[in-house]
C-alpha positions in Angstrom: 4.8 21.6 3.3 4.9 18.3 4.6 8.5 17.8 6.9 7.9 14.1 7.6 6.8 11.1 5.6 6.6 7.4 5.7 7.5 5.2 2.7 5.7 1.8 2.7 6.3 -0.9 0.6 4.2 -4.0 -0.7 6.0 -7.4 0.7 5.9 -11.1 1.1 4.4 -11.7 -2.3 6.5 -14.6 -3.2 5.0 -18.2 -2.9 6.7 -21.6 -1.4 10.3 -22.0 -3.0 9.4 -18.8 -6.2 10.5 -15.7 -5.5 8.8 -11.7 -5.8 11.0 -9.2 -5.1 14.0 -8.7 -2.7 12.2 -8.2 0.7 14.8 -8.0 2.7 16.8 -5.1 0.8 13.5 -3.1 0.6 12.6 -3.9 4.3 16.3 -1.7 5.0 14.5 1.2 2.5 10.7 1.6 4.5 9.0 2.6 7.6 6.5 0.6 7.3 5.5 -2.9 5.1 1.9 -3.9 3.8 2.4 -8.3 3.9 0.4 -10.2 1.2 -2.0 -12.6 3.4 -1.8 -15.6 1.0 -5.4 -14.7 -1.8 -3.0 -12.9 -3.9 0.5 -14.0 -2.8 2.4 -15.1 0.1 1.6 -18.2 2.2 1.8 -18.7 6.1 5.7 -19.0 5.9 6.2 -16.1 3.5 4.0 -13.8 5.6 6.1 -15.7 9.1 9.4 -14.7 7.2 8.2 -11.2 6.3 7.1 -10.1 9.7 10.3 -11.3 11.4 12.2 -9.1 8.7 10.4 -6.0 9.9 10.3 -6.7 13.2 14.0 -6.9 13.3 14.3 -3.6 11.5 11.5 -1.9 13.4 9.2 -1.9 10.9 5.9 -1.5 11.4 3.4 -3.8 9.2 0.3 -4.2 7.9 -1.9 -6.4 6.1 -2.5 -6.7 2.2 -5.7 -8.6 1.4 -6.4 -8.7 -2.1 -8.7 -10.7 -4.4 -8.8 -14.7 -3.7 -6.6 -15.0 -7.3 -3.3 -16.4 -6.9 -2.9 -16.9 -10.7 -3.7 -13.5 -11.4 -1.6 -11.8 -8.4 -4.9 -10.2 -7.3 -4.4 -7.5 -10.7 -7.8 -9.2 -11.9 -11.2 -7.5 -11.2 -13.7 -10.5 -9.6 -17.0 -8.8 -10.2 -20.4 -10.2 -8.8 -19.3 -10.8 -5.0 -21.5 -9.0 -2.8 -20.3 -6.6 0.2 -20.7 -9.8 3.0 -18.5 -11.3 0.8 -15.9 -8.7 0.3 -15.9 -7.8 3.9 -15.4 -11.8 4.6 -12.5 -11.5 2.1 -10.7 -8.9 3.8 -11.6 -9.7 7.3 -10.0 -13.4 6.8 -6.6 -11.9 5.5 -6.2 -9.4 8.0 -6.7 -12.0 10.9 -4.3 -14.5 9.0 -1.4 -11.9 9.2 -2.9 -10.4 12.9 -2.4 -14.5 13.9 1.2 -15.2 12.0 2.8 -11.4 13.5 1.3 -12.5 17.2 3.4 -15.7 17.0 6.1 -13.8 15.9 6.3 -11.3 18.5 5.1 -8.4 16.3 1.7 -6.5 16.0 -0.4 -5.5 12.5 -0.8 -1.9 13.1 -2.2 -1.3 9.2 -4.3 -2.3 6.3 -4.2 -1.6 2.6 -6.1 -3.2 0.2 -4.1 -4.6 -3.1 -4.1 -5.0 -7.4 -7.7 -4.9 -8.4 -10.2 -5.1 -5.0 -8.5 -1.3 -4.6 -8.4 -0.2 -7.7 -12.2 -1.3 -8.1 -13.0 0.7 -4.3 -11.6 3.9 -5.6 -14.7 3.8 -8.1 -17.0 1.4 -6.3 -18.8 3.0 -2.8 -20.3 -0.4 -2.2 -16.5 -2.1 -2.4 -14.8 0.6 -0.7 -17.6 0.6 2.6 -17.0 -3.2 2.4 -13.9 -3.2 3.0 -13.4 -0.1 5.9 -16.5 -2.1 7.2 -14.2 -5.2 7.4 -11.5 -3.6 9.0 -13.7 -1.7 12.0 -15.1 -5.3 12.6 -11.6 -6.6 13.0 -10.0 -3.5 15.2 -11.2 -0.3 14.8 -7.9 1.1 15.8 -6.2 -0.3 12.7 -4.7 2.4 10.0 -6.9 2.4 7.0 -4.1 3.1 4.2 -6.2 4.9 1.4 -5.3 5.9 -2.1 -5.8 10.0 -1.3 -9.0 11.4 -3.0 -10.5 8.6 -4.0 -13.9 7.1 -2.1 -12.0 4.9 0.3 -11.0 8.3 1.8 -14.8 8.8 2.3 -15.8 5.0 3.1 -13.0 5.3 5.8 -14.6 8.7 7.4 -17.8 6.9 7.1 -16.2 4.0 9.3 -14.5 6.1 11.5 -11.1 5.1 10.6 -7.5 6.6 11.3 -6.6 6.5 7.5 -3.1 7.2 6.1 -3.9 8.9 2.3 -1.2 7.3 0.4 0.5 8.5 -3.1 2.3 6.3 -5.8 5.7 6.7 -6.3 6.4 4.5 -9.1 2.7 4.2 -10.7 1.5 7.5 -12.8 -1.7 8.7 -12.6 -5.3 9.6 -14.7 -6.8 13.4 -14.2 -9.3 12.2 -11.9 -6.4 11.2 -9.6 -7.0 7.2 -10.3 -3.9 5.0 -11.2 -3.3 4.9 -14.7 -4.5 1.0 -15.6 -1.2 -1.3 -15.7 -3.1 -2.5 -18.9 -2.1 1.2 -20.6 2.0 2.0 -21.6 3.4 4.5 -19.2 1.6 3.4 -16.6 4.4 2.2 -14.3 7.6 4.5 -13.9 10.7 2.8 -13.8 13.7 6.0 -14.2 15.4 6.0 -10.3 15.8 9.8 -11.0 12.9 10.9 -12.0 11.0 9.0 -9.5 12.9 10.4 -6.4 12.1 13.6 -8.1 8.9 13.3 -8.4 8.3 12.1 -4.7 10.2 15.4 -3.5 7.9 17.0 -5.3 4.7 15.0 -4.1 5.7 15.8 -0.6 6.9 19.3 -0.7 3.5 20.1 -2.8 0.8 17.6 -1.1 -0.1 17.5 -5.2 0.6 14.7 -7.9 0.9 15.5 -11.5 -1.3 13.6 -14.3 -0.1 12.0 -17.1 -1.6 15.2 -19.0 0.3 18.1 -16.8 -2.6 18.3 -14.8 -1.7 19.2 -10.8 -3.9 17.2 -8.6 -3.6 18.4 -4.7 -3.7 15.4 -2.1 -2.9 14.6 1.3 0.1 12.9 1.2 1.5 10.9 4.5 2.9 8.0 2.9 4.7 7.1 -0.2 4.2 3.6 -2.0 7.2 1.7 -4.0 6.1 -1.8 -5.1 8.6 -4.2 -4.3 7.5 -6.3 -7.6 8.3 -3.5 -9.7 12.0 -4.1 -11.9 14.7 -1.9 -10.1 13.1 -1.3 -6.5 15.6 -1.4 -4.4 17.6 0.7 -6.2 14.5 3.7 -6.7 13.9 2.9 -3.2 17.2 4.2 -2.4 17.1 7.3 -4.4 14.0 8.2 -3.2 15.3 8.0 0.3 18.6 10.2 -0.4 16.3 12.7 -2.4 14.1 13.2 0.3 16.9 13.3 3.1 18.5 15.9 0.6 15.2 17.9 0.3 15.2 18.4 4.5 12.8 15.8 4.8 12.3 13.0 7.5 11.6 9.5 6.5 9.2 8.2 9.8 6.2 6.3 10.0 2.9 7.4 9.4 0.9 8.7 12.5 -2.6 9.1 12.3 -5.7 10.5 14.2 -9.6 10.7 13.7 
């Protein structure tokens, strides 16, 4: 049974004067952030804003490249780019945010891919190596945050990686232990109480359960809540008591090869 885990959060996905999300109520909620680098959301400000938020709470943070796709918040697949230009993608974005948390006093100690350049590297090998192969090229030491059981577990192995596997609190998920498509009903959970539920049992278990019943067992050191998704802050919470309830510590990830 897992005694400790870390409870990251997708920030800094608003854009000039529109606002995503409350960031700073959720930055009070997680251990550690994943900071849109400005392809799917955020801008140089945003991401400035966002870093000084969790390093004032201690946060640690990491990048979120996504899909160059502002209009579509990265959630649209972009097929046809070949690997040089996916690892040229994600390289960029994580040396935006590595530039913007240096002038801020702060350090990017993560990476987590967003939307649909993830959800295509859990399927794709070629995708999934890109991108690990992006972040070795960048710093080698950086956290490779990895949907657990799915092939960027195995690109990041291939890269030699730390890796933190990562489970969904809010987002339910296929047999094959994929996220259900946000195109499908039921694929994102919005009851606070059955969430926080559900995460005590993710962690107590190292499993997920399907949409069919089905128990899928996973590695589990950090928990996702999106901080786009209606009601955050307030499943954020309950998740937090739940798992203080359950006897279990709310830290940041560690990792080692």
């Amino acid at each position: 049974m897992t005694s400790t885990i870390d409870l990251n959060c997708d920030l800094g996905e608003s854009f000039g004067p529109w606002e995503m999300g409350n960031d700073a109520a959720m930055i009070e909620l997680a251990t550690s952030v994943n900071v849109a680098c400005g392809y799917h959301a955020g801008d140089a400000d945003i991401m400035r804003k966002t870093v000084e938020l969790a390093k004032a709470r201690g946060v640690s943070v990491g990048a979120h490249p996504g899909y160059r796709d502002l209009h579509g918040f990265g959630r649209r697949p972009m097929p046809g780019l070949t690997s040089s230009e996916i690892e040229n993608l994600i390289a960029y974005q994580i040396g935006a945010l590595q530039a913007i948390a240096t002038a801020a006093g702060h350090k990017v100690t993560h990476v987590k891919a967003h939307g649909a350049i993830s959800n295509v590297a859990c399927e794709d090998d070629m995708t999934a190596r890109a991108i690990a192969n992006a972040i070795k090229a960048v710093d080698p030491s950086l956290v490779f945050v990895v949907l657990a059981n799915s092939k960027l577990v195995r690109a990041g192995e291939a890269a030699n990686l730390p890796m933190a596997h990562e489970v969904f609190a809010d987002r339910a998920y296929e047999d094959n232990g994929n996220l259900v498509s946000r195109k499908k009903p039921g694929a994102v959970l919005h009851d606070p109480k059955a969430i926080a539920e559900r995460v005590v049992r993710m962690v107590q278990d190292s499993a997920v359960v399907s949409v069919t019943g089905k128990v899928i067992k996973m590695q589990t050191d950090t928990v996702c809540i999106h901080g786009d998704t209606p009601g955050a802050v307030e499943i954020a919470r309950g998740v937090r008591e739940a798992l203080k309830s359950a006897g279990i510590t709310v830290a940041p990830f560690k990792t080692a090869h």
